[in-house]
C-alpha positions in Angstrom: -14.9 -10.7 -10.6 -11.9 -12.9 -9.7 -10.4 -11.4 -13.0 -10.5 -7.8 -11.4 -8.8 -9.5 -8.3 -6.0 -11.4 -9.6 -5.7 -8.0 -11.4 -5.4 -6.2 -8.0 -3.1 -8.7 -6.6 -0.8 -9.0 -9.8 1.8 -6.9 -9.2 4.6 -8.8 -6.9 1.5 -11.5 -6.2 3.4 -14.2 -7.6 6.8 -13.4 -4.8 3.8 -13.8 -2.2 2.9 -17.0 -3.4 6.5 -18.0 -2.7 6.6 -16.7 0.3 3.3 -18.7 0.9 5.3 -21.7 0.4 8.2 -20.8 2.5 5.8 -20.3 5.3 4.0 -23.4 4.7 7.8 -24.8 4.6 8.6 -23.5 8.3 5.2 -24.9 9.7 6.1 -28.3 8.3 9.3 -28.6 9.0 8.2 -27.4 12.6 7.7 -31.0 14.6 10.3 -32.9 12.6 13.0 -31.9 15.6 16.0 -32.6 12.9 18.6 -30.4 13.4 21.8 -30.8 10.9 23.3 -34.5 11.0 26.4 -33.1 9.0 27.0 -32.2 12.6 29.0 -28.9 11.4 27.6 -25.3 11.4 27.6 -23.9 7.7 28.6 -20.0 7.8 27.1 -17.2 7.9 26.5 -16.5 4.2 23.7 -16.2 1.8 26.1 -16.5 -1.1 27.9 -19.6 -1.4 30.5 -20.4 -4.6 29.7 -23.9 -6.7 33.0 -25.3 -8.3 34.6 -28.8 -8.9 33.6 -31.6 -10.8 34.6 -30.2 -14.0 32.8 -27.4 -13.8 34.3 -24.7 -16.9 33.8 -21.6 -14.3 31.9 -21.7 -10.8 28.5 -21.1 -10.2 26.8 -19.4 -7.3 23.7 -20.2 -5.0 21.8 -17.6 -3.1 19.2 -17.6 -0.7 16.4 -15.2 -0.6 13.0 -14.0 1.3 10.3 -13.7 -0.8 9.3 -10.3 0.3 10.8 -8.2 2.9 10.3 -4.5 3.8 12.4 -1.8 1.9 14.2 -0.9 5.1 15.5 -4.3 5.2 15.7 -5.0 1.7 19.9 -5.3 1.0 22.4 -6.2 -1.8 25.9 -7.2 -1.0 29.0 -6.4 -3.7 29.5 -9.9 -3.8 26.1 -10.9 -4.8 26.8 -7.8 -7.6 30.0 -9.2 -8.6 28.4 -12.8 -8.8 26.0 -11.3 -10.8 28.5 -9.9 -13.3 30.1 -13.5 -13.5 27.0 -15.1 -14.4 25.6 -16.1 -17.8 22.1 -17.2 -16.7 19.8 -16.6 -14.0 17.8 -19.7 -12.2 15.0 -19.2 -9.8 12.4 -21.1 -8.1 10.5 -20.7 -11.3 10.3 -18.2 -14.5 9.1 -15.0 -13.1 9.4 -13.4 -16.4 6.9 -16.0 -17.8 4.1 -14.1 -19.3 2.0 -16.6 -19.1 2.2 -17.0 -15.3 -0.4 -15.0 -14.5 -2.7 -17.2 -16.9 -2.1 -20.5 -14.9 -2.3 -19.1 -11.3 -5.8 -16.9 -12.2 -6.9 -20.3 -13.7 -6.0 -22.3 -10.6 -7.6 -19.7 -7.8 -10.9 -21.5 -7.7 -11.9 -24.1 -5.3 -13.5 -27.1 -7.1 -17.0 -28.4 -6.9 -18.3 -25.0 -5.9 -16.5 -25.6 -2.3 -16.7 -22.3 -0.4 -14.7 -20.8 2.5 -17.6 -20.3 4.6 -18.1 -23.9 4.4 -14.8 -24.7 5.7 -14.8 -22.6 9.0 -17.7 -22.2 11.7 -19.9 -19.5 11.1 -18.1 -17.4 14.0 -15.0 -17.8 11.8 -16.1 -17.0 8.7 -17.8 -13.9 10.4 -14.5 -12.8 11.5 -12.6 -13.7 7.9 -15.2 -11.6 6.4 -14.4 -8.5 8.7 -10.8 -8.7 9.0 -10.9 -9.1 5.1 -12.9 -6.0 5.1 -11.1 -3.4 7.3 -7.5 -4.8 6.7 -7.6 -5.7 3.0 -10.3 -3.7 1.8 -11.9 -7.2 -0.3 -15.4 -7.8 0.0 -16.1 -11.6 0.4 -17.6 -12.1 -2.9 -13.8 -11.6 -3.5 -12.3 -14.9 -1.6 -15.1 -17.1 -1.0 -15.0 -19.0 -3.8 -11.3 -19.2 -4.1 -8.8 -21.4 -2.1 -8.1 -20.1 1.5 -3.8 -19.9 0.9 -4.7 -17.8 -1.9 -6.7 -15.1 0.2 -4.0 -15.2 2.5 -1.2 -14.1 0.6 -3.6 -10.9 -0.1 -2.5 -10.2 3.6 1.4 -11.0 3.7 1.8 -7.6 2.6 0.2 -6.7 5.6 3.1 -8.2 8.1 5.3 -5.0 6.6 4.3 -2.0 7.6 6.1 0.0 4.3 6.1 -0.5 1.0 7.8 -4.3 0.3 10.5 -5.6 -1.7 11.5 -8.7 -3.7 14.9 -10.3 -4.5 13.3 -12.6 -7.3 12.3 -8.9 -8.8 15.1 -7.2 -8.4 17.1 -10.6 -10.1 14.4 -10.7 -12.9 14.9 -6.6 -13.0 19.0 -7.1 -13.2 18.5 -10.1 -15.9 16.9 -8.3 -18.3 19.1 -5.0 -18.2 22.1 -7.3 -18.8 20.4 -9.4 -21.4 20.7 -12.8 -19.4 18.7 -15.6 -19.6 16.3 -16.7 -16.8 15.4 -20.2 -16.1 13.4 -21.8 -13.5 13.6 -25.1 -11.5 10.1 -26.2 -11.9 7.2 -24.7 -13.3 4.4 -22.4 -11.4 2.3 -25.7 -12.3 4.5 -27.2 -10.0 4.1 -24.9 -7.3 0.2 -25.0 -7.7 0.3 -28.5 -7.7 2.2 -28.2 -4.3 -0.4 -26.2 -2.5 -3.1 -28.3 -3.9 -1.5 -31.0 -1.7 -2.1 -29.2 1.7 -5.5 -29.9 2.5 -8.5 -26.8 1.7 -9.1 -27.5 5.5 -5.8 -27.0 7.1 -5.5 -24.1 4.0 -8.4 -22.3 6.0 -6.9 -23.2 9.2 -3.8 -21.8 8.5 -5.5 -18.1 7.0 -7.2 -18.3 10.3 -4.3 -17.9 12.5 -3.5 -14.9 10.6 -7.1 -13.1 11.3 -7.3 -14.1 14.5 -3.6 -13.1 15.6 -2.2 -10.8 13.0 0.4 -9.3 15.6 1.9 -12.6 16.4 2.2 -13.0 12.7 4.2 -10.1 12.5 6.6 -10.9 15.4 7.1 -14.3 13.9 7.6 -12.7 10.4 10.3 -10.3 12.1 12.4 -13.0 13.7 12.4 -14.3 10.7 14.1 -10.8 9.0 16.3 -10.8 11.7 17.6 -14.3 11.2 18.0 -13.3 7.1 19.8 -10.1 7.8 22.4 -11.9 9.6 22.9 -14.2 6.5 23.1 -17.0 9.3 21.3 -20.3 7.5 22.1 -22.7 10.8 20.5 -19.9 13.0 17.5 -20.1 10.4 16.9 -23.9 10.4 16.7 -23.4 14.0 13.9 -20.9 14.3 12.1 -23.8 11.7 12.5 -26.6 14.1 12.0 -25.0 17.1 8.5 -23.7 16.3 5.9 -24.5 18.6 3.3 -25.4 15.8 3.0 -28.8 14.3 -0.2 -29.1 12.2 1.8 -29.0 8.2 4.8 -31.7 9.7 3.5 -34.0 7.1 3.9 -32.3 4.3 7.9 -31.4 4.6 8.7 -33.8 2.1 6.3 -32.4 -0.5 7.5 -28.7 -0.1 11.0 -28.8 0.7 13.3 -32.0 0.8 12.0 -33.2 -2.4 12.0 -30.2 -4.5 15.6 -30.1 -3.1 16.5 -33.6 -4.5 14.5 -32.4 -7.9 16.6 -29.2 -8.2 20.3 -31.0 -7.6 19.5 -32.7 -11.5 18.7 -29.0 -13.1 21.5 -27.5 -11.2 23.8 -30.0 -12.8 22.9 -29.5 -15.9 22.8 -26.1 -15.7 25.9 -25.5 -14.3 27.9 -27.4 -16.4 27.0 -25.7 -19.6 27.7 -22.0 -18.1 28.1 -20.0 -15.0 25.2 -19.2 -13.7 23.5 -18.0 -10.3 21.0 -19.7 -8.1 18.4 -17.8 -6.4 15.9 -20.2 -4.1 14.2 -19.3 -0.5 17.0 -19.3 1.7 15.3 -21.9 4.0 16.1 -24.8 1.2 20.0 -23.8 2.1 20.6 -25.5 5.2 20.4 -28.9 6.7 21.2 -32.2 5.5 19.1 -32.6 2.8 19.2 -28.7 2.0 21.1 -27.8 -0.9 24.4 -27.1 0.1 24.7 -30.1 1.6 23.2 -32.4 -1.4 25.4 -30.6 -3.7 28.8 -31.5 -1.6 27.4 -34.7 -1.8 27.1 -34.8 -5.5 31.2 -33.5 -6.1 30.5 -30.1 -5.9 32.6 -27.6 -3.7 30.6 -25.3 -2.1 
């Protein structure tokens, strides 16, 4: 039965399990109250140019949202033009792995036969079970048995009320009509790994705030599209910090400054071979260990 849902979820699945991550990243990097030592307020710009140290040709880093509604959904020239400069394509990971959807149907399961109604009150689970039921349409025999951030990237799509877009997609689209090669920064192992660090407690947790408040969600999510539309990165970081919740502060290491550090090595390498673009959640742009500011420190130009 989990076969027939990973089947339903499939299509553009994998962007909302990035997007589960980037929300994870905003409620951890929530408490921290770090604002940007550099002590200088980056532009307003998704796009940003990679040259120096030797490099042949530049490069070019782009942030993204993992899903965002059609209405909102943009593409500048210059991200076109970048596009026509590069040789390569690297993204969070290899969405044009076929064998992606392997590992993440083989990873769904909780261990040791742990269930979700086990993790919330039976008043919660009561209320997981409906909302599941007349917002998703998934019965619980659906998402009882598999871990709670997985069930709740069934309902992202629910914080857009029209049909949703992807920039990975559309970059993994625009790769393969031009014939250029897509890499990844890590591995959806990786990013399974990550979400295997956050707790199956403060999982459930967190896909409890969305049934129990789904419109708050979706004014949160909003600001957030706001934020992104205006390309402004500083503006971004602030929303993160200032959030009032606190309960994932530990784990901002694990899903953002550390992947960050991690990424600066493949970037090098990367870049100096050809010129290549970037894409990554815009939220790993800014800030002093964000990657505009660890590749300045590296020799870049950016």
């Amino acid at each position: 039965m989990h076969k027939i849902l990973f089947t339903q979820l499939s299509k553009g699945f994998f962007g909302f399990l990035l997007f589960g991550i980037f929300l994870f990243f905003n409620t951890a990097c929530s408490s921290t109250k770090k604002l940007d030592k550099t002590g200088e307020k980056e532009a307003a710009s998704l796009l940003w140019e990679i040259s120096g140290n030797d490099l042949a040709a530049p490069s070019y880093l782009y942030g993204t949202i993992h899903i965002i509604g059609a209405s909102d959904f943009f593409i500048k020239d210059e991200l076109v033009e970048a596009l026509g400069k590069a040789k390569k394509i690297a993204l969070e990971v290899d969405m044009s792995d076929s064998s992606i959807q392997v590992t993440m149907m083989q990873n769904m399961l909780m261990k040791d036969g742990i269930k979700l109604e086990e993790l919330l009150t039976e008043e919660e689970y009561t209320k997981t079970v409906q909302f599941m039921k007349d917002s998703i349409g998934v019965e619980p025999m659906m998402f009882n048995t598999i871990k709670p951030f997985f069930t709740q990237s069934m309902i992202y799509p629910k914080l857009i009320n029209e049909k949703t877009e992807s920039y990975e997609i559309y970059l993994v689209d625009q790769a393969q009509q031009k014939g250029l090669e897509i890499v990844g920064l890590e591995t959806v192992e990786d990013q399974l790994k990550m979400v295997d660090k956050i707790p199956l407690e403060e999982q459930a947790k967190m896909l409890l705030e969305y049934v129990a408040d789904l419109d708050k969600q979706r004014v949160e999510f909003q600001k957030m599209i706001d934020i992104y539309k205006k390309e402004d990165i500083a503006q971004l970081q602030k929303l993160i910090v200032e959030s009032e919740d606190s309960e994932m502060a530990e784990y901002e290491d694990v899903l953002l400054t550390d992947r960050n550090a991690k990424w600066i090595g493949s970037i090098k390498e990367l870049t100096a071979k050809d010129p290549i673009l970037i894409a990554v959640g815009a939220g790993h742009l800014g800030g002093e260990k964000g990657l505009i500011n660890l590749l300045r420190k590296a020799g870049y130009t950016v």
